[in-house]
C-alpha positions in Angstrom: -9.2 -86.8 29.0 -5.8 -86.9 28.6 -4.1 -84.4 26.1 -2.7 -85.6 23.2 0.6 -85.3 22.2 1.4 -82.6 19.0 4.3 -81.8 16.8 4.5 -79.2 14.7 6.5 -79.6 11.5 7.8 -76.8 9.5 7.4 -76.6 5.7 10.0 -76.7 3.2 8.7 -73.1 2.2 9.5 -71.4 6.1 12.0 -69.2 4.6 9.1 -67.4 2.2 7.6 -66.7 5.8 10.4 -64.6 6.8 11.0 -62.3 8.6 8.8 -63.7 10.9 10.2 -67.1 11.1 13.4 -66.0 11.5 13.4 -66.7 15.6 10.0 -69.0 15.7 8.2 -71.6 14.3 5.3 -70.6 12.3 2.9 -72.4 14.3 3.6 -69.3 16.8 2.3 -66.8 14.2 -1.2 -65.1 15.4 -4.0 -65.2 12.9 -7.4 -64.1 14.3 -7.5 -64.3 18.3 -5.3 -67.1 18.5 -1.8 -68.7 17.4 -2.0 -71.2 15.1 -0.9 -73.5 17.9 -3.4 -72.7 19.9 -6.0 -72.9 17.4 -4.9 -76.8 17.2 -4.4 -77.4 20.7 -8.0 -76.6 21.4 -9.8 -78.8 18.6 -7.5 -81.3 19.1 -7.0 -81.7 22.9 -3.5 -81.0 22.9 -0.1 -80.2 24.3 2.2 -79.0 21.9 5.8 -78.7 20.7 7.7 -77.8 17.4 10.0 -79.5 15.1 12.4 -76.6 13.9 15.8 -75.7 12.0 18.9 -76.5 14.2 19.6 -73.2 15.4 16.1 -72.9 16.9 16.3 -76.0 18.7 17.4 -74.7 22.3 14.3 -72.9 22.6 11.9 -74.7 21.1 12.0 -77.9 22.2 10.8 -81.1 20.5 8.6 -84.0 22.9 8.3 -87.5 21.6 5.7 -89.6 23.1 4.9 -93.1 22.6 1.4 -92.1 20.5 2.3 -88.4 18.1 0.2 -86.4 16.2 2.3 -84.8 13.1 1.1 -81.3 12.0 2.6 -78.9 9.1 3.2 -75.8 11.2 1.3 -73.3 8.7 -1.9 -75.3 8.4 -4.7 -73.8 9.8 -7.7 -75.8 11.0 -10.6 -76.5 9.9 -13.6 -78.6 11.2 -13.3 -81.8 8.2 -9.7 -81.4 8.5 -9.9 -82.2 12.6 -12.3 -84.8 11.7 -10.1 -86.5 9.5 -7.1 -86.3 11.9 -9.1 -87.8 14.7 -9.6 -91.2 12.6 -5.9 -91.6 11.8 -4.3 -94.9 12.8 -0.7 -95.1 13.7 1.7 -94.7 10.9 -0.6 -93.1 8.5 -0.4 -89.9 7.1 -2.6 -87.0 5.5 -1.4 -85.8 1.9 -2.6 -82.7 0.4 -1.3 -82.2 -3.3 2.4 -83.3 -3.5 3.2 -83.4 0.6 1.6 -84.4 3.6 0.3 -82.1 6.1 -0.9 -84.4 9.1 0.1 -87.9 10.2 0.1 -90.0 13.7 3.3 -91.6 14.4 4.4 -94.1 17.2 7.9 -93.0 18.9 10.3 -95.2 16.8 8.2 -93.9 13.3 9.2 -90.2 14.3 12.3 -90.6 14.5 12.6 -92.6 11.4 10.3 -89.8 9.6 12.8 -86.9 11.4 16.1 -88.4 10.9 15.7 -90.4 7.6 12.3 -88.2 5.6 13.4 -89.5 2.6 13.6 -93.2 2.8 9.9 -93.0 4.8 7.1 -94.5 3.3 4.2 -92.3 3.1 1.0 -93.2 3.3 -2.7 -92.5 3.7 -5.5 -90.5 3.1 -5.8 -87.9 0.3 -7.4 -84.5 0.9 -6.5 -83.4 -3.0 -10.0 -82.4 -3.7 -10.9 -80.3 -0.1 -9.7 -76.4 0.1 -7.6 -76.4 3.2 -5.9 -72.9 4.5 -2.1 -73.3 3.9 -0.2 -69.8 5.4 2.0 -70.0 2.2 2.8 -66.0 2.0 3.1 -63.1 4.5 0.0 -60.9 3.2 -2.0 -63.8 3.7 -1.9 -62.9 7.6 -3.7 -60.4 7.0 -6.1 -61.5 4.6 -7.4 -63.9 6.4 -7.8 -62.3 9.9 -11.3 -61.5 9.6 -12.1 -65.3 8.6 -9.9 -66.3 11.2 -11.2 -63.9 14.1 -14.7 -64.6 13.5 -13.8 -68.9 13.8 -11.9 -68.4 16.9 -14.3 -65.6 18.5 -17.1 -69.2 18.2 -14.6 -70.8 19.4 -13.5 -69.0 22.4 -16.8 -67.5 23.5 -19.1 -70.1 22.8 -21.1 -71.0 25.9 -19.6 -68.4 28.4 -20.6 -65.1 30.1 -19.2 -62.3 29.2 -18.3 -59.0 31.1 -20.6 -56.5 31.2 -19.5 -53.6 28.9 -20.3 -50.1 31.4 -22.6 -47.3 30.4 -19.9 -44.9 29.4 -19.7 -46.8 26.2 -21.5 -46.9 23.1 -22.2 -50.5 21.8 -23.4 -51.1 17.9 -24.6 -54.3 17.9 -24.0 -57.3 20.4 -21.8 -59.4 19.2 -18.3 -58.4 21.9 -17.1 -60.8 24.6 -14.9 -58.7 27.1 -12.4 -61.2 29.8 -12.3 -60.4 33.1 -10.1 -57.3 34.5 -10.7 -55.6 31.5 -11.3 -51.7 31.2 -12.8 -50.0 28.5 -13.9 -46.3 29.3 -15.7 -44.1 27.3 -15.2 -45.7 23.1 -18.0 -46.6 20.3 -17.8 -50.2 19.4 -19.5 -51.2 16.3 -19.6 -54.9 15.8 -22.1 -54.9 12.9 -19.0 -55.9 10.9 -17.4 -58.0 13.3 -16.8 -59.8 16.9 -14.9 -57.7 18.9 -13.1 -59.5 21.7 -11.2 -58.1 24.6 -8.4 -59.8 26.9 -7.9 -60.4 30.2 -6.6 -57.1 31.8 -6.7 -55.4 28.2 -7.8 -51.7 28.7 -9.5 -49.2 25.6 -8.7 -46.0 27.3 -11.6 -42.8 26.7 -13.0 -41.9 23.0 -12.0 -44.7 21.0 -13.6 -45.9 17.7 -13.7 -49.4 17.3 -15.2 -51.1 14.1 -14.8 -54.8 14.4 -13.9 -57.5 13.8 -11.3 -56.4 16.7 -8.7 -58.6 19.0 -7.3 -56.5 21.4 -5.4 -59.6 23.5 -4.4 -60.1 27.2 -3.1 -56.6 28.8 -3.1 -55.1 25.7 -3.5 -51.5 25.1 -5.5 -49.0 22.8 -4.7 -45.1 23.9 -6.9 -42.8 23.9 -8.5 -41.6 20.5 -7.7 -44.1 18.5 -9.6 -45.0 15.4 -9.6 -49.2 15.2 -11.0 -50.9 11.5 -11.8 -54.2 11.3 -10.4 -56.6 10.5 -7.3 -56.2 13.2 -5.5 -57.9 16.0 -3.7 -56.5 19.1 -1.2 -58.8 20.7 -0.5 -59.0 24.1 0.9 -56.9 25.6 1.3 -54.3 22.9 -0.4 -50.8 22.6 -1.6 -49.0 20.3 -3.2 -45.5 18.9 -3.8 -43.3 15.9 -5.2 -45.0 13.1 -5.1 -49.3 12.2 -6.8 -51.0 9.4 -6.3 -54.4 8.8 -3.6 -55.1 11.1 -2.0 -57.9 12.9 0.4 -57.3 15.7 1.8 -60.6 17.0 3.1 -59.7 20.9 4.9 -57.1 22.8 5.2 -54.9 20.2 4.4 -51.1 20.2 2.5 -48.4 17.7 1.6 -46.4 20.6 1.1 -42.7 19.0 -0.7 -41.2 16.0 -0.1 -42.3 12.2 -1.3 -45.1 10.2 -1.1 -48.5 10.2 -3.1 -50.5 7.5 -3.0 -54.1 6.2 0.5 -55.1 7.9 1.9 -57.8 10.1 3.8 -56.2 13.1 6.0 -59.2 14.8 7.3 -59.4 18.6 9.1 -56.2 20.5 9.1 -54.0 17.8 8.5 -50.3 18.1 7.0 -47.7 15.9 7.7 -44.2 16.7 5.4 -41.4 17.3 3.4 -40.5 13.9 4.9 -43.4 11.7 2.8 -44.0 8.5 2.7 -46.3 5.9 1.3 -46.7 2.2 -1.1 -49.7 1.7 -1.6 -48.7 -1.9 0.1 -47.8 -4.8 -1.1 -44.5 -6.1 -1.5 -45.7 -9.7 -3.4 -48.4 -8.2 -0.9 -51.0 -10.0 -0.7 -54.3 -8.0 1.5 -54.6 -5.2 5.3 -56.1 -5.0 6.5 -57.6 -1.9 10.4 -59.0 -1.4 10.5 -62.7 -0.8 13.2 -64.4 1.0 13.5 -67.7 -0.4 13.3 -66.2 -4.0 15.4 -63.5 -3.5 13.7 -60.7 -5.4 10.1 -59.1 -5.4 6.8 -61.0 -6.2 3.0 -60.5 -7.3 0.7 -60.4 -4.4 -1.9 -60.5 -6.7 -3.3 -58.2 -4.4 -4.2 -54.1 -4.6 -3.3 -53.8 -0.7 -0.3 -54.6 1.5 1.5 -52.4 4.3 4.0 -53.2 6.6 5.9 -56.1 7.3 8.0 -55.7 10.2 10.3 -58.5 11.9 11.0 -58.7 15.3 12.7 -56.8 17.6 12.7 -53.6 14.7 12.3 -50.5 15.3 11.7 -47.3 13.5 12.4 -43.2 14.4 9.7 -40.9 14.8 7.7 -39.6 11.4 9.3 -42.8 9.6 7.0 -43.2 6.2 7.1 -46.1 4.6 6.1 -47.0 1.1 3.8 -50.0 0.2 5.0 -53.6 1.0 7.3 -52.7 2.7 9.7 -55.7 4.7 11.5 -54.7 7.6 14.3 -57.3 8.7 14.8 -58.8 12.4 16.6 -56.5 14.4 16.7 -53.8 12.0 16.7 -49.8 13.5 14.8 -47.5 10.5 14.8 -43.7 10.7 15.6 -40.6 8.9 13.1 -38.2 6.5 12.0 -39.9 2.8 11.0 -43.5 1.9 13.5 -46.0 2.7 14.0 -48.8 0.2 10.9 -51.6 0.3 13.2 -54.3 1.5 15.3 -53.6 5.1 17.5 -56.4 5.6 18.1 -57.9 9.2 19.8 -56.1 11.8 20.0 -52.7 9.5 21.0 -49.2 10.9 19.6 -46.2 9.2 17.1 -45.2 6.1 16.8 -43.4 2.8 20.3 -41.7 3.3 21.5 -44.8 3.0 22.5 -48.3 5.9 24.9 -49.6 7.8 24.8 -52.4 10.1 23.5 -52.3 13.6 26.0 -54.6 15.5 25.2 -57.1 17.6 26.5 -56.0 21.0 24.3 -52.7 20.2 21.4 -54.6 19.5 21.5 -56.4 22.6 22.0 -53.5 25.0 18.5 -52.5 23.4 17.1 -55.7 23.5 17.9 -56.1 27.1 16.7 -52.8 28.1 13.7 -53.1 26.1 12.3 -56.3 27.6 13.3 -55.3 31.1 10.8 -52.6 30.9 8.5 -55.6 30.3 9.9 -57.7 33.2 11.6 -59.9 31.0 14.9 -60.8 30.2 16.5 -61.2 26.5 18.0 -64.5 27.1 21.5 -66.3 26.8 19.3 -68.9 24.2 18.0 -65.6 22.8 21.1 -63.7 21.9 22.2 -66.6 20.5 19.5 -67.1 18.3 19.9 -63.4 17.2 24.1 -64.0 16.4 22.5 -67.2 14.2 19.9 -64.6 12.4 23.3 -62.0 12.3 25.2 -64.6 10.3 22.3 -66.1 8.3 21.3 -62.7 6.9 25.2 -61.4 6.4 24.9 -61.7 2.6 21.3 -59.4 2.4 23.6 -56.5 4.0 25.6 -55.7 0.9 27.2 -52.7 2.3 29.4 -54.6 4.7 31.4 -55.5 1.9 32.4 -52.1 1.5 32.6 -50.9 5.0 
């Protein structure tokens, strides 16, 4: 069968999502095993491409077919929710409360609905009454990675053979499916609490303790020792060690040495150094704070327990501690002894003593250098992605105006 053709459509709320949709759609953000675009391109038969702000537009590029499938980049699937899509009829829509989070559009309809939203006529079904997952905050990526894990673990592993785990291992219970190439030496896995599933090429180097649910991704790495609690995910490509609880690390991204890690989103190419901690929990036990972007000051999580939120391409210095909910900005370099402040704006240089701004022909030289360790190369679209972020986020970096 032919794969369908799927557009991703961001919400009017993307800039709550930040920093992690500073430099991607939302549909790219991992929850569980997979993306959320790959989550839909599997139920849905799919090939997929994203409607974004301007200034992401040479990178992610939009496709127009003659038939179009219309999703809201942070809805998450579900199995009555696929079902409902798969009965749409050209030109109608799916509305959830006051907006519409699916439709199926002919060509000359999408650009009508893209070019002139306003003056469409929207129409359709109403889900008001169904509880659909909508990613509306950043702790909810971590919230819901155990749900989220388990669906796509069924969903992957259904129906196929799995490695064989080897006898210098200790498994605790059966519920792990392991990709081919991998390596795993040597570790207790307990998966009483939760599928564990290893990538293609992924390696758990000797006396690990796993406790699933677990996603350690293609060529992803855990060094040796480390202690693992469900319910976390290891992007590709990344590595990690010491201690993780709760985590979600999206790709290429780095916590390689001891510390702690717990109930944080770690985004693309960022770098923790050695024996980096950070506070998931207020000591008086109060509820947690986080900084939103779109309102511009902190808000309720409604939630106990929330870490680290770290943009892409950051970075922070060796024995960096960092209090609860704490947001790290694109691009920004953290280091220095004492808590720095809970919200690090974009491209930031320094710590508690105090910031200044890490310019951009600095940040490329370690850009480049550290995706050419990777055998990659930070683009001419990239860069100028990163000067768009640089302007964007001038305001958040209040001691410019001083410098």
């Amino acid at each position: 069968m032919e794969a369908r053709n799927l557009i991703f459509v961001e919400p009017g709320h993307r800039e709550s999502l930040k920093p992690f949709s500073w430099a991607r759609p939302i549909s790219s953000f991992r929850i569980g095993i997979l993306t959320i675009q790959e989550k839909w391109e599997r139920r849905l038969n799919a090939s997929s491409s994203n409607h974004v702000p301007q200034y992401l537009k040479s990178k992610f590029n939009l496709r127009i077919e003659t038939d179009n499938l219309l999703i809201k980049s942070h809805c998450l699937p579900n199995q009555y929710l696929v079902e409902c899509i798969n009965q749409l009829k050209i030109g109608e829509f799916i509305q959830y409360g006051n907006d519409w989070i699916a439709a199926r559009l002919s060509s000359s309809q999408c650009e009508d609905f893209f070019y002139r939203p306003d003056a469409y006529n929207i129409s359709g079904l109403s889900l008001s009454n169904k509880s659909l997952r909508l990613l509306m905050n950043l702790w909810e990526i971590f919230q819901w990675n155990d749900s989220e894990l388990k669906m796509d673990f069924e969903l992957l592993c259904h129906g196929r053979k799995s490695q064989p785990l080897n006898s210098s291992n200790k498994l605790i219970g059966d519920s792990i499916f392991i990709e081919e190439d991998a390596v795993i030496s040597c570790s207790v896995i307990n998966t009483t609490t939760g599928p564990v599933y290893i990538g293609k090429g992924a390696k758990i180097m000797e006396g690990c303790m796993i406790r699933g649910g677990l996603a350690l991704l293609d060529h992803a790495q855990i060094k040796m020792g480390a202690k693992i609690y469900g319910a976390s995910t290891v992007g590709p490509d990344s590595k990690v060690g010491g201690e993780l609880n709760n985590v979600v690390i999206q790709a290429n991204s780095n916590k390689a040495h001891d510390g702690f890690l717990g109930n944080s989103v770690i985004g693309e190419w960022c770098n923790l150094g050695a024996d980096s901690n950070n506070s998931n929990l207020k000591n008086n036990y109060e509820e947690v704070k986080i900084w939103d972007y779109a309102a511009k000051r902190f808000i309720p999580t409604n939630s106990l327990f929330c870490g680290l939120m770290m943009g892409d391409h950051a970075k922070c210095g060796i024995n960096t501690m960092f209090n609860t909910a704490t947001v790290v900005g694109y691009g920004a370099n953290v280091f220095g002894d004492g808590f720095p402040r809970q919200y690090i704006p974009e491209f930031s240089w320094g710590g508690a003593s105090g910031f200044s701004t890490f310019k951009l022909d600095k940040f490329f030289q370690t850009a480049h250098a550290v995706l050419k360790r990777r055998g990659k190369l930070f683009s001419e679209t990239d860069q100028e992605i990163a000067r768009q972020i640089f302007a964007l986020s001038q305001s958040a970096r209040t001691w410019d105006k001083q410098e």
